[in-house]
C-alpha positions in Angstrom: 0.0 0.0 0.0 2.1 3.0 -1.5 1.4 6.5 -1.5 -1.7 6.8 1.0 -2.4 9.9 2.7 -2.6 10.1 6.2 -6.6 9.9 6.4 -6.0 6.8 4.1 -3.3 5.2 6.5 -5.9 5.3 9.0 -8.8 4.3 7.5 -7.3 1.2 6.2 -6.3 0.1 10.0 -10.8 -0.3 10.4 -10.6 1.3 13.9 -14.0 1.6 15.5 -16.0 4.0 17.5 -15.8 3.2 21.4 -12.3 1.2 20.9 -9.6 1.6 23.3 -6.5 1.8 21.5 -3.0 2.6 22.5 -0.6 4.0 20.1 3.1 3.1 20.2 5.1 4.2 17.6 8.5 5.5 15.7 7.2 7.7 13.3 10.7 9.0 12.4 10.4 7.3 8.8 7.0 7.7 8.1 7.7 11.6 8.8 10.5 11.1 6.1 8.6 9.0 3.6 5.5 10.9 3.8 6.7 14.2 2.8 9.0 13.0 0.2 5.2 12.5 -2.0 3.2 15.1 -0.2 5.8 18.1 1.6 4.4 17.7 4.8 3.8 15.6 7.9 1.6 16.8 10.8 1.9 14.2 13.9 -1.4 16.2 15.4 -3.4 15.6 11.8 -2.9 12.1 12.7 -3.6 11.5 16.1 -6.7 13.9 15.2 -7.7 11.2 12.8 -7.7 8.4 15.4 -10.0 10.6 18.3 -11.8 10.9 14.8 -12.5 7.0 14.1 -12.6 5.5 18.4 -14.8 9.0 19.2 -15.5 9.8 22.4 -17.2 7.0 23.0 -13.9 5.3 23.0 -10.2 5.8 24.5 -6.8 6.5 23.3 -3.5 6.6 24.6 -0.1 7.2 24.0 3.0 6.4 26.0 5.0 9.5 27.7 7.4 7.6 29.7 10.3 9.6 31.3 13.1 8.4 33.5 14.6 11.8 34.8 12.3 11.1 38.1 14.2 7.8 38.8 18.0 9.4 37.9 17.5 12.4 40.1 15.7 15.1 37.6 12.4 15.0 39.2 8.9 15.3 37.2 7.2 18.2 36.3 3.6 17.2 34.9 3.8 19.4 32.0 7.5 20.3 31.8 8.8 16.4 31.9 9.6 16.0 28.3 8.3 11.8 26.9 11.0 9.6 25.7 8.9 7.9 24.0 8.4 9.3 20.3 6.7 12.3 18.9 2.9 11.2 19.2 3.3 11.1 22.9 5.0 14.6 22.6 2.1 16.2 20.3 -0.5 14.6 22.1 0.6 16.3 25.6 0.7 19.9 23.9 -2.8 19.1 22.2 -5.8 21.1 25.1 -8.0 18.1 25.0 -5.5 15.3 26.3 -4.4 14.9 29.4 -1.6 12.7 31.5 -1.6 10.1 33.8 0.1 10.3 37.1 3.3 7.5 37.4 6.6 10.2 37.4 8.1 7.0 35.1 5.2 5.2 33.1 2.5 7.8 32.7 0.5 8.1 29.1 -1.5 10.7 27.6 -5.2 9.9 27.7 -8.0 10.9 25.7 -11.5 10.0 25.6 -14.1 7.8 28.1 -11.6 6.6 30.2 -9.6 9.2 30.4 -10.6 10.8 33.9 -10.3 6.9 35.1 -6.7 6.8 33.6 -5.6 10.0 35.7 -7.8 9.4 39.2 -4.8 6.4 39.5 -2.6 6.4 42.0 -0.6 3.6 41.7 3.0 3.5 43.4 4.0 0.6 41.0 4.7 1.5 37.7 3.3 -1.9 36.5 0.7 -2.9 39.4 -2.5 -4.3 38.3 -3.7 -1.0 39.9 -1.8 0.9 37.1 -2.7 1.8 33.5 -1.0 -1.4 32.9 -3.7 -3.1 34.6 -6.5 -0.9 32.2 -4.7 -2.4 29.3 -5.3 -5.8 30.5 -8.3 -6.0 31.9 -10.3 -3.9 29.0 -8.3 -5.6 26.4 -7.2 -2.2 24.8 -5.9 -2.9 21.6 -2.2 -1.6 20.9 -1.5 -0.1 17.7 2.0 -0.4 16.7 4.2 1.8 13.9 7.2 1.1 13.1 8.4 -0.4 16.4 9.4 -4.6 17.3 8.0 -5.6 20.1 10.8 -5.5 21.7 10.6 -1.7 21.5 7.1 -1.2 21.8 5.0 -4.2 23.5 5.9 -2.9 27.5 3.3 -4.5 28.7 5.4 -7.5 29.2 6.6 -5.8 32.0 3.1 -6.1 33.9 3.2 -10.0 33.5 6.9 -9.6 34.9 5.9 -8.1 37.8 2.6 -10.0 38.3 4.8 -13.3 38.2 7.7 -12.0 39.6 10.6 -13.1 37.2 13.5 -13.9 39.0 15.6 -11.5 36.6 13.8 -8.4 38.1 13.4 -6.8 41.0 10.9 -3.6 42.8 12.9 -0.8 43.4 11.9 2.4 44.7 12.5 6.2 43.9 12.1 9.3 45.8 12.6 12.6 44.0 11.0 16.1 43.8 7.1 15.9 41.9 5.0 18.9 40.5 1.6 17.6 39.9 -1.1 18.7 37.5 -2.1 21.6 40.1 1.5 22.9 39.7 2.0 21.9 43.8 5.7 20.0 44.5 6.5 17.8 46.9 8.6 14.7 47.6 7.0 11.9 46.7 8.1 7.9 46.2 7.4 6.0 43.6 8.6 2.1 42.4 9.8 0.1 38.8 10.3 -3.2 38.6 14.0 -2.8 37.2 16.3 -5.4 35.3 18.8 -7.0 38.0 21.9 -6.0 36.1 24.0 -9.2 37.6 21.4 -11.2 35.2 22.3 -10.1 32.2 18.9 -9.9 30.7 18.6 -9.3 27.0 14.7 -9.0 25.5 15.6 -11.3 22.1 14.4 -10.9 18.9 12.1 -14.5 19.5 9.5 -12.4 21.0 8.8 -11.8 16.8 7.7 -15.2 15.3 5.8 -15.9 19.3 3.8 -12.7 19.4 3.0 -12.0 15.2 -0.1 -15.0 15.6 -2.0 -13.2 17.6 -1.5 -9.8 15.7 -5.0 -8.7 14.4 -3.9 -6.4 11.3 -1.3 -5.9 9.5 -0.9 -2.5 7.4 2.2 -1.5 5.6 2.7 1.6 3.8 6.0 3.5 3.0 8.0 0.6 4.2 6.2 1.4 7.7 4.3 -1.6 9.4 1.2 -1.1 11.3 0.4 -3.5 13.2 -2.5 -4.1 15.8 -2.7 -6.8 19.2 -4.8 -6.4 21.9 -3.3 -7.4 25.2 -5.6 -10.0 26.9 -4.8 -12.4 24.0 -1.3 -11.8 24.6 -1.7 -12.3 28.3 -1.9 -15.9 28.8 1.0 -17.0 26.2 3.2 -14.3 27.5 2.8 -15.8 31.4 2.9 -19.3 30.3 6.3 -18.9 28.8 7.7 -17.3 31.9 6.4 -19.9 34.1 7.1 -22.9 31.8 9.9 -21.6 29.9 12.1 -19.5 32.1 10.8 -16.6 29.5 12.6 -18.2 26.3 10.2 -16.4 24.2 11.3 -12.8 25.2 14.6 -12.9 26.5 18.2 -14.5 27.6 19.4 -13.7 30.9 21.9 -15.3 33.3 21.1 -18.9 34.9 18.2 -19.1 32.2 
């Protein structure tokens, strides 16, 4: 599929009104691609499209992870810049989203759910009372572009922490936070972080076990789209770290 304009892109990925989609993505060569036909690229046009086809009815998200709080920078809830690509970036500047709470794993929300999303509190970034556990237990479909799973597919890390892999461990932070009122305090907050001594490597194999249970498959550009939803990834993603010391995602020491 060559030459498609954005509102094409997204109509051929037959998103619904009242879905709950997250959006992970590296839209670094699409940017490129796209404006090599048509001059221009707008990251809001297309994150406008997608409110556009789940409505208000529905819910979308987009990562906006940062981890100045956990190496001593702090958050600011509208200062703390996303690592996490340039969707999450537009989306926070854009009036009518807004962002979850976690200093490290928060998201920008849009949409039904989104006052749910930021009413949580959770200490954990990947506690089943995190946005983690919304994923799961309203089987949000994830929309990924141009990212492996390796890259994009985080939720792993709730399933880590649900079973608690032996290659992991909960950690907590304490830094300065400036919440959505613009009030600072010191607060403490926790990641389930690699154990360096392991030597834990998330492998390429999580590829040929996760693409059966992807639901669509768009390319265009040389850009894949791809679409999953999480609860049918849940089960096979916790059997193979129970029954497979994890052999399906990773390599790490003693494995």
């Amino acid at each position: 599929m060559a030459d498609l304009t954005l509102e094409e892109i997204v109509d051929s990925l037959a998103l619904q009104p009242g879905m709950r989609l997250m959006v992970s993505s590296d839209i670094t060569r699409l940017w490129a691609e796209y404006r090599r036909k048509f001059r221009d690229f707008s990251p809001n046009r297309l994150i406008t499209l997608l409110q556009e086809k789940v409505t208000r009815t529905g819910t979308l998200l987009f990562p906006t992870y940062s981890w100045d709080f956990c190496h001593g920078e702090g958050f600011d809830y509208f200062k703390t810049i996303p690592r996490t690509g340039g969707l999450g970036r537009a989306a926070l500047a854009m009036p009518d989203f807004r962002r979850t709470q976690h200093p490290m794993y928060s998201f920008a929300v849009w949409g039904k759910d989104a006052a749910q999303l930021c009413s949580m509190t959770n200490k954990s970034s990947f506690g089943k009372d995190s946005p983690f556990g919304y994923l799961y237990e309203k089987n949000v479909d994830h929309l990924m572009i141009d990212l492996p799973f390796t890259k994009g597919y985080t939720f792993v890390h709730y399933i880590e922490e649900e079973v608690q892999v032996p290659y992991r461990y909960m950690k907590d932070f304490t830094d300065i936070y400036t919440d959505e009122a613009g009030l600072t305090s010191s607060r403490t907050y926790s990641m389930y972080v690699r154990d360096l001594d392991m030597d834990l490597v998330y492998t390429d194999a999580i590829e040929p076990f996760l693409n059966p249970y992807v639901k669509q498959r768009v390319e265009c550009y040389g850009v894949a789209f791809k679409r999953i939803a999480y609860a049918d990834t849940y089960s096979v993603i916790k059997e193979d770290i129970l029954h497979n010391r994890s052999r399906n995602l990773a390599t790490y020491k003693g494995q």
